[in-house]
N, C-alpha and C positions, 0 to 999 in steps of 0.2 A: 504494500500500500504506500503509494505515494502521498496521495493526497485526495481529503472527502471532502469537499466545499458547500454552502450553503451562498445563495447568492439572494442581494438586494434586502429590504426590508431595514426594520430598524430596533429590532430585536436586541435589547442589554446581555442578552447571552455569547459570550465572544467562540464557545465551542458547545452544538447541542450532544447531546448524549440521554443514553436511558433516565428518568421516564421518558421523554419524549421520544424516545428510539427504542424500542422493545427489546429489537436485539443488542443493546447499547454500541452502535456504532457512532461513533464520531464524526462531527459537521464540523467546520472551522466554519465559519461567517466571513466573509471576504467581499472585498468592493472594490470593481473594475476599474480603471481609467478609463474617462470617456462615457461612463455609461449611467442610467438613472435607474434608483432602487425602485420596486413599486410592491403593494402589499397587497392584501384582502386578509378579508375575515370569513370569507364563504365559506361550505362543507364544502372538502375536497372529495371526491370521490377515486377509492381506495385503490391504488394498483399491484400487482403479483408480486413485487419486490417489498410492497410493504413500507416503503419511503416516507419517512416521516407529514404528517399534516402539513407541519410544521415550515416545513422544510420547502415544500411543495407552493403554501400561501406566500411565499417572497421569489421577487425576483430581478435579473436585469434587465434594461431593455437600453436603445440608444433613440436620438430625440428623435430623429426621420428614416424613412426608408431607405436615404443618401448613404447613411451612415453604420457600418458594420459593426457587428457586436465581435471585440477582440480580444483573444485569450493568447499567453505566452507563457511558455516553461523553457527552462534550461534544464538538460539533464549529463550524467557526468558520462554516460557510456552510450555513443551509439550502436554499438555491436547490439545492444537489449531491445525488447521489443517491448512497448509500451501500448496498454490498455485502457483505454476512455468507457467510461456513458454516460451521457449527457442526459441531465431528466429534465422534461419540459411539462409544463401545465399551464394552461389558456386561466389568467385571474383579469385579464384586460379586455373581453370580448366586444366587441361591437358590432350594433345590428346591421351595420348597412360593412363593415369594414373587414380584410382577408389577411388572416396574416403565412405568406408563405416566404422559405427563402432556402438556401440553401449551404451546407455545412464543407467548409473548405481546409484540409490541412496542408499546411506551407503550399499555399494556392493551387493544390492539385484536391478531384472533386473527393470528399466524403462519404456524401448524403444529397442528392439532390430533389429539391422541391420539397420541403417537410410542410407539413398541414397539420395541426392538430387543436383540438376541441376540450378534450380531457389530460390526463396525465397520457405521457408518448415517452420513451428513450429509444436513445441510439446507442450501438456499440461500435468499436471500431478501434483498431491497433494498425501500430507501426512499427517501424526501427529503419535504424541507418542516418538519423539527423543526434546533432546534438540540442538544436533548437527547433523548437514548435509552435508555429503559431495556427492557431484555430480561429478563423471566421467564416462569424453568420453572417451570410450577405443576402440582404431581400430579392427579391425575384421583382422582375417586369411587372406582375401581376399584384403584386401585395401594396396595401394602402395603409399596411401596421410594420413597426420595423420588426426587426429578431426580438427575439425572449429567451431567458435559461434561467431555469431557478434554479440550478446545481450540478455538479457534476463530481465523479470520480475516476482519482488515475489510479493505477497500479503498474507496475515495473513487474513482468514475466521473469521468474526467473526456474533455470531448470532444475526442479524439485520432483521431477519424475515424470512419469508416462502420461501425455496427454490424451483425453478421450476421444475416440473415433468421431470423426466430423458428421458424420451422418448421425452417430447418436446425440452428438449436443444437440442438433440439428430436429428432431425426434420430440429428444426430453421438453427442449424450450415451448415447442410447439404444444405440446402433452399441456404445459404450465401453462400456456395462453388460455388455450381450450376450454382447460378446467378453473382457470382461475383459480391455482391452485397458490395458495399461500404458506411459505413454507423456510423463506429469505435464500431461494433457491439463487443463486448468483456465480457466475464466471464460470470453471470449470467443475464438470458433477465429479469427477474423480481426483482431480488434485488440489491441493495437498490431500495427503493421505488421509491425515491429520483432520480434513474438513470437508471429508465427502462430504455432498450433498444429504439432508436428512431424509431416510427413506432409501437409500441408491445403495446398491452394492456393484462394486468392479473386480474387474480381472483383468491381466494381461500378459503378454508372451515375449518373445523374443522379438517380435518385429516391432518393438517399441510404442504399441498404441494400446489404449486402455479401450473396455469396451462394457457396456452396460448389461449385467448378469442376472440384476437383483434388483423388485421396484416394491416398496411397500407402503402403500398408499392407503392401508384402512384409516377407517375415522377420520377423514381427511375434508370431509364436506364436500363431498363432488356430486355435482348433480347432473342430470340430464343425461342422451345417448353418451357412449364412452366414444373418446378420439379416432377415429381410422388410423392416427400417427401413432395407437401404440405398437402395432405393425411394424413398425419401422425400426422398433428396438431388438434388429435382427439374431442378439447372442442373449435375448434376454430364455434365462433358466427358472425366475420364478414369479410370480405376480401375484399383486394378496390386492384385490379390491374392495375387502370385508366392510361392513359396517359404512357404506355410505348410504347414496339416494340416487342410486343409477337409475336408467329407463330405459326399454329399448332392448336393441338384440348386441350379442356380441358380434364385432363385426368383423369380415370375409376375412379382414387384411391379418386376424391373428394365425390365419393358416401361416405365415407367413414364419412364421418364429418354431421354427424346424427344433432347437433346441428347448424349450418347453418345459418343463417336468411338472411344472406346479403351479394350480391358477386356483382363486378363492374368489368366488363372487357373494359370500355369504351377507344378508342381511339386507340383498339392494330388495325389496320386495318386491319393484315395479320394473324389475327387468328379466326378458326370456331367459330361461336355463338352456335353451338348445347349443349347440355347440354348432362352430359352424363344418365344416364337412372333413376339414382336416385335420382337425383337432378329438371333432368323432374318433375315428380312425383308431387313435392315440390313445385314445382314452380305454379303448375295447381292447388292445393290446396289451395296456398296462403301463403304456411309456409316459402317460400323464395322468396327474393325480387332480382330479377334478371336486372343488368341494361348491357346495350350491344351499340354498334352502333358509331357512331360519338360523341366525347364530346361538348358541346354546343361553339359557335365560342364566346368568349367575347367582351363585348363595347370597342370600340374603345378608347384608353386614346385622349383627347382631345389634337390638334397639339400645337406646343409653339408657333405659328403664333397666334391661336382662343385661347390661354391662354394669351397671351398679351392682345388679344382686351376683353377678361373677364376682365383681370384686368385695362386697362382703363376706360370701361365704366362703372365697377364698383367706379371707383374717378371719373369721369368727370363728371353722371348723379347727383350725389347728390350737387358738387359745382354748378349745372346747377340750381336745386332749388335753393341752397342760393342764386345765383346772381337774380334770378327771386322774391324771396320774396323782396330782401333787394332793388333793384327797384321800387318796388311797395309800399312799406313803405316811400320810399324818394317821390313819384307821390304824392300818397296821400297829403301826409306835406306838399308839393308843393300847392297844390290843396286847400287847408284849408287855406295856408297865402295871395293866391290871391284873396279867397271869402272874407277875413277881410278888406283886402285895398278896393275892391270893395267898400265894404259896403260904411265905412266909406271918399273915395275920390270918387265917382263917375263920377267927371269930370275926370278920368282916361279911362274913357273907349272907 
């Protein structure tokens, strides 16, 4: 991580963090040359990265469409390959007015044409400069200049086996889809250290990593499942238990030849059919297919029947001491009336 920025507004906070960031990651607050802060107080509406409110209601802009929104880094190594995205959100809308432009690093194209209404990011890396500059430059078309309300960099560095391009490729689209929230970010297999939560990988000799393992219960997903999980062609297990699916599972899982174990338990409103190649698999024995209601759990014991556990767990054993240490004092009783006996018998 190079750097997490927070752009515009006028926020006394010089760095946000948890609360405001659930997963406590780090904003530095930062102000551009050349450009003007601007804020809101609207609801933001939430995106799959999970980007703070916060963070999202500020931003930069510059005074006219003449004028580029300009970002500059120095970095110490160009041999490195360097990781941007830019997160934008529309707080300045206007009814009659368009805001489009396009994303330019050291004036070769980005991004071109960005348009957006709600929360939008980009992604996008380089290497081979030591300097970088990034501008937004409006478009013929746009009558609002650029906007950004933040961005982050990170510095690649080789810390192991990158994941196969078709499955970031996959997964991302999987996140779109589902709206899946999870602080799913950069690469699902490395660091090791920070797989993705839910992901499991593997990899070989030909130095790529590849997606093997997806665990996705409880997850809140709703409606038909992606045709893109198909596309997670080395996946070996998938657990889509406990959500709110609908729909059939689709064609594209023939597709995932490696297979062994699929869980669809608890969607109530989606077909059990399997689709025709997964049949197959299943009648064979080479996949383990689980479907239907998830099993109802034990009841947690009430605080009324957890009180009485924990009293009769003290009361029964003080029950015995009072019972032995009784019976030790009868006894000694017992022994000092046989001696007097003995020896005064006109006692009796």
């Amino acid at each position: 991580m190079v750097r997490r920025a927070d752009l515009g507004g006028s926020t006394s906070l010089a760095v946000l963090r948890y609360p405001q960031d659930k997963y406590d990651r780090w904003w530095t607050k930062e102000t551009l040359n050349g450009t003007i802060e601007i804020s809101s107080n609207s609801t933001i509406e939430a995106d799959p990265d999970e980007t703070p409110a916060i963070v999202m209601q500020t931003a930069a802009t510059t005074s006219s469409t003449q004028q580029p929104l300009n970002l500059y880094w120095n970095v110490d190594d160009k041999s490195s390959t360097y990781y941007w995205i830019f997160h934008f959100y529309e707080i300045q809308a206007s009814p009659t007015g368009q805001r489009e432009f396009d994303l330019l690093i050291n004036g070769a194209m980005g991004s071109k044409k960005i348009i957006f209404q709600t929360w939008y990011r980009i992604t996008l890396q380089r290497s081979g400069f030591i300097n970088y500059n990034v501008s937004l430059v409006a478009t013929s078309n746009s009558t609002l200049p650029p906007l950004l309300n933040g961005y982050e960099l990170y510095k690649i560095a080789p810390v192991g086996v990158p994941t196969y391009s078709e499955d970031v490729a996959a997964i991302n689209t999987i996140k779109k889809d589902h709206q899946i929230k999870k602080g799913w970010s950069g690469d699902p297999c490395l660091p090791k250290e920070f797989i993705w939560s839910g992901v499991s990988c593997t990899s070989n000799s030909s130095n790529i990593s590849w997606i093997i393992g997806l665990n996705l219960s409880y997850s809140g997903l709703i409606g038909p499942l992606s045709y893109n999980f198909g596309n997670l062609t080395a996946l070996v297990s998938l657990d889509l238990s406990g959500n709110d699916l609908s729909g059939s599972l689709p064609s594209s899982l023939d597709q995932l030849t490696a297979l062994k174990y699929l869980d669809i338990r608890g969607n109530n409103k989606m077909s059990t059919n399997l689709p025709f190649g997964l049949q197959k698999r299943q009648k064979n024995g080479s996949l383990t297919y689980r479907f239907g209601d998830l099993p109802i759990p034990s009841p947690s014991p009430s605080p009324s029947s957890k009180k009485n556990i924990i009293i009769t767990a003290v009361v029964v054993p003080l029950l015995f001491i009072a019972v032995v240490v009784a019976t030790i004092y009868w006894l000694r009783q017992k022994r000092k009336f046989c001696f007097f006996a003995n020896f005064f018998p006109f006692l009796d």
